[in-house]
C-alpha positions as CSV (number, residue, x, y, z in Angstrom):
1,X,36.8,-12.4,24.0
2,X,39.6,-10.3,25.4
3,X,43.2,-11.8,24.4
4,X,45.0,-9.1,26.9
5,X,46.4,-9.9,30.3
6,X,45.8,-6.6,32.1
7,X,42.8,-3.9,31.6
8,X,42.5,-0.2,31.4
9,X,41.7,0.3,35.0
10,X,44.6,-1.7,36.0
11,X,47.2,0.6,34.1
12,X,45.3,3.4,35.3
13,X,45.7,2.6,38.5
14,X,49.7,2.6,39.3
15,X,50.4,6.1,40.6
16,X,53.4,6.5,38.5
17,X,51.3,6.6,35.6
18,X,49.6,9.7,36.8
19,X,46.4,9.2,34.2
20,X,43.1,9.6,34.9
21,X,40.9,10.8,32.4
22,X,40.3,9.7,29.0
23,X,42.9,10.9,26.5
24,X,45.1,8.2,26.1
25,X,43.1,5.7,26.7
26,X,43.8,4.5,22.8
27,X,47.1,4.5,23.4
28,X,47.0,3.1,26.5
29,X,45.1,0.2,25.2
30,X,47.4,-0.5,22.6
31,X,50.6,-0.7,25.0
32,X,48.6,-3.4,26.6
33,X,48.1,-5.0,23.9
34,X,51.3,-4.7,22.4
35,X,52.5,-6.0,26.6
36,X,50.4,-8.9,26.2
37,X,52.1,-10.1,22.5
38,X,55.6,-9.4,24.0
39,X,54.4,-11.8,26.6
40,X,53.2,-14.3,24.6
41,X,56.4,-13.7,22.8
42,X,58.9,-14.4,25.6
43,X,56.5,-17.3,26.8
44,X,56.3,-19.2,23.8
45,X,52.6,-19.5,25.0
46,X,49.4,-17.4,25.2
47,X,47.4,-17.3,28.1
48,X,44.0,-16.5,27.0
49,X,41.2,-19.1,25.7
50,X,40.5,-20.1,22.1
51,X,38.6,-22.4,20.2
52,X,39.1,-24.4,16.9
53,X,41.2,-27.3,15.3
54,X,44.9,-27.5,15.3
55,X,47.8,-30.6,13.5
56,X,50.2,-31.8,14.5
57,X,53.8,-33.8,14.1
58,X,54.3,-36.1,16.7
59,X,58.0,-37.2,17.1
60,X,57.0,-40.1,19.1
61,X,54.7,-42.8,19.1
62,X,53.3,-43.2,22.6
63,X,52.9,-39.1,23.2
64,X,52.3,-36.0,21.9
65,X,53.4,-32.8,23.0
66,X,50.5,-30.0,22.7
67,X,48.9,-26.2,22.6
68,X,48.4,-25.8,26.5
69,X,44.4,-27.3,27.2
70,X,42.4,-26.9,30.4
71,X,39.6,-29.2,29.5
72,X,38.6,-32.7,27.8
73,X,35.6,-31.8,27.5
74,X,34.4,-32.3,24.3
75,X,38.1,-33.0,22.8
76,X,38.2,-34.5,19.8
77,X,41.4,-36.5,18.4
78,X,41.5,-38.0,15.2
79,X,44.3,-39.2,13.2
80,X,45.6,-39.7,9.2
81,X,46.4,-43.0,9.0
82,X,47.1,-43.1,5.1
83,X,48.9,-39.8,4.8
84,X,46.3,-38.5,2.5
85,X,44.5,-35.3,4.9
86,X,41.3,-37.6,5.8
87,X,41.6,-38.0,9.6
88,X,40.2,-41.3,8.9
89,X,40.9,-42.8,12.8
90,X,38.5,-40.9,15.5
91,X,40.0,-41.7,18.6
92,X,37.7,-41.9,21.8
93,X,38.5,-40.6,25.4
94,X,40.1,-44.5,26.2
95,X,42.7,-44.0,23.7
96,X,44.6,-41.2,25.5
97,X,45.3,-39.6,28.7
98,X,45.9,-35.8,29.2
99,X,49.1,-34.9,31.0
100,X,50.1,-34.1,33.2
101,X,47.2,-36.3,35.1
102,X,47.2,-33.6,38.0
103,X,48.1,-30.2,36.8
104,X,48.5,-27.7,39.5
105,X,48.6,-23.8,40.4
106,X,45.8,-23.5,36.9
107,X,48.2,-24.9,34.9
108,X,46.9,-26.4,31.8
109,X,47.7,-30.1,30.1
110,X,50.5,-30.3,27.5
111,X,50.8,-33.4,26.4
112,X,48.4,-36.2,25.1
113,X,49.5,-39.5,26.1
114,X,48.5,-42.9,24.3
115,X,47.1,-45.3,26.3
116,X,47.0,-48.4,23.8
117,X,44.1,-49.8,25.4
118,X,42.4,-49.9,21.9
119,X,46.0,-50.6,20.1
120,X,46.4,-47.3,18.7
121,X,49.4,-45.1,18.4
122,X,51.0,-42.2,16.8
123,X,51.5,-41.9,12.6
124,X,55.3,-39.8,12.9
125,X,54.5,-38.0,10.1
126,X,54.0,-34.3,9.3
127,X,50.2,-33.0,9.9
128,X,49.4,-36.4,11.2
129,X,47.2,-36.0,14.1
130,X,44.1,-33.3,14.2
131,X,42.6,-31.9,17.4
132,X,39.8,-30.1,18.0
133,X,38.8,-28.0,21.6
134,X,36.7,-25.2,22.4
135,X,39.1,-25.0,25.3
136,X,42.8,-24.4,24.2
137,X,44.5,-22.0,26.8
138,X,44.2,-21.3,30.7
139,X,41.9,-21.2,32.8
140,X,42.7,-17.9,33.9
141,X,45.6,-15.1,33.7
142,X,48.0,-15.9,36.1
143,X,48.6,-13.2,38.5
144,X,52.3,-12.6,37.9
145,X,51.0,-12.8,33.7
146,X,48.7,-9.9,35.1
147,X,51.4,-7.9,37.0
148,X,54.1,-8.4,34.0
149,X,51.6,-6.8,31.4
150,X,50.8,-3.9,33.8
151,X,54.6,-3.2,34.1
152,X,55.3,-3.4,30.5
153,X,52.4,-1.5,29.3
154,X,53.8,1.0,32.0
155,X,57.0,1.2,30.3
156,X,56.0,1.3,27.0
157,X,53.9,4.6,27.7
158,X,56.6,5.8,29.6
159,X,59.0,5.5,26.4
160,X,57.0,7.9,24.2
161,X,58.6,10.4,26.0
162,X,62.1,9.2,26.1
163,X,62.2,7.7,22.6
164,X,65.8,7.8,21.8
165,X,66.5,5.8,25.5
166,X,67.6,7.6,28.9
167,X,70.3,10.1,28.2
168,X,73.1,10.4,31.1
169,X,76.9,11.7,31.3
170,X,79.7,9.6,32.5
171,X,82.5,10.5,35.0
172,X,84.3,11.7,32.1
173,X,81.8,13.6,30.4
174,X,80.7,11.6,27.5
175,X,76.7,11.2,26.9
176,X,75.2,7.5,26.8
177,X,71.9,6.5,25.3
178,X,70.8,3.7,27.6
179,X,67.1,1.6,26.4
180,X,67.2,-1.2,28.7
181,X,66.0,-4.7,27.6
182,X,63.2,-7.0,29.2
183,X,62.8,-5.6,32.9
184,X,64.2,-8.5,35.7
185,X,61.7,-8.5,37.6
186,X,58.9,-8.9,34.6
187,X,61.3,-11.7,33.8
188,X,60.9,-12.6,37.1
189,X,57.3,-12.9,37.1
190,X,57.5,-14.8,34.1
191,X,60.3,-17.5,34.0
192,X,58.1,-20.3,35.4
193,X,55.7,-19.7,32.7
194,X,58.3,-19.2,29.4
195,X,57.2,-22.6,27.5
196,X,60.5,-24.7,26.3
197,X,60.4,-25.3,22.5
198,X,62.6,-28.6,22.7
């Protein structure tokens, strides 16, 4: 399973990067995956699919934010009702609701919402609630995750020959070192994906 958001091809494809054989493919692969962290990064999110169990500290009692999901199938939800790491109460698929109920665009669900059709709610309490998926993630890259990792993998390969920033002379003569930050149109592209962590 590949956790990056842009391939070799696809670098090797923007004109400006003029490369075409194989000698830099290593590095080239690294700036892609070093894109696709910084992505992650400024997300607060990754965008690539995963397996395996993960807690949680609900701060409410009726819902649960969550790791982004794109299936219920086979999600299980248990819960420690005695504080003691046993996951004693295995919830079934009429305890909860996945939100939002109609995700759009490939988004995935966020939240798990109680339904209290068997009575249950959340334990606030740290670690409380255990989940398990063999479908954490997205569906798919987005498009504009696709085009953002191309551009900063661009500009990261780009950098290894200007490593002390862009050097340029002012109206009065004095020399400036300029290493711009996050491009604005990668933060562009990804905006309606950055993840809010309230």
């Amino acid at each position: 399973m590949t956790t990056n958001y842009a391939t070799l091809a696809e670098l090797k494809d923007l004109d400006v990067l003029n490369v075409s054989n194989i000698d830099h493919d290593d590095a080239l692969n690294r700036e892609i995956g070093a894109a696709s962290r910084k992505i992650d990064e400024f997300c607060a999110r990754h965008f690539y699919q995963e397996s395996g169990t993960k807690y949680y500290t609900p701060d409410r009692f009726d819902e649960l934010k969550i790791d982004d999901i794109y299936s219920s199938t086979g999600l299980t939800v248990a819960l420690d009702s005695n504080r003691d790491a046993t996951y004693d109460v295995s919830l079934t698929s009429s305890d909860w609701d996945l939100w939002p109920y109609n995700p759009k665009f490939g988004r995935p669900y966020v939240k798990l919402i109680m339904t209290y059709l068997n009575g249950y709610s959340f334990y606030k309490y740290p670690k409380s609630v255990s989940i398990t998926s063999s479908y954490w993630g997205w569906t798919a890259v987005p498009s504009q995750v696709n085009q953002a990792c191309v551009m900063i993998a661009n500009r990261l390969h780009k950098r290894n020959q200007t490593i002390l920033g862009q050097a340029g002379a002012s109206a009065i003569g004095q020399l400036s070192l300029k290493i711009p930050r996050l491009d604005p149109d990668v933060q562009e592209l990804l905006l309606p994906f950055r993840k809010s962590l309230t």
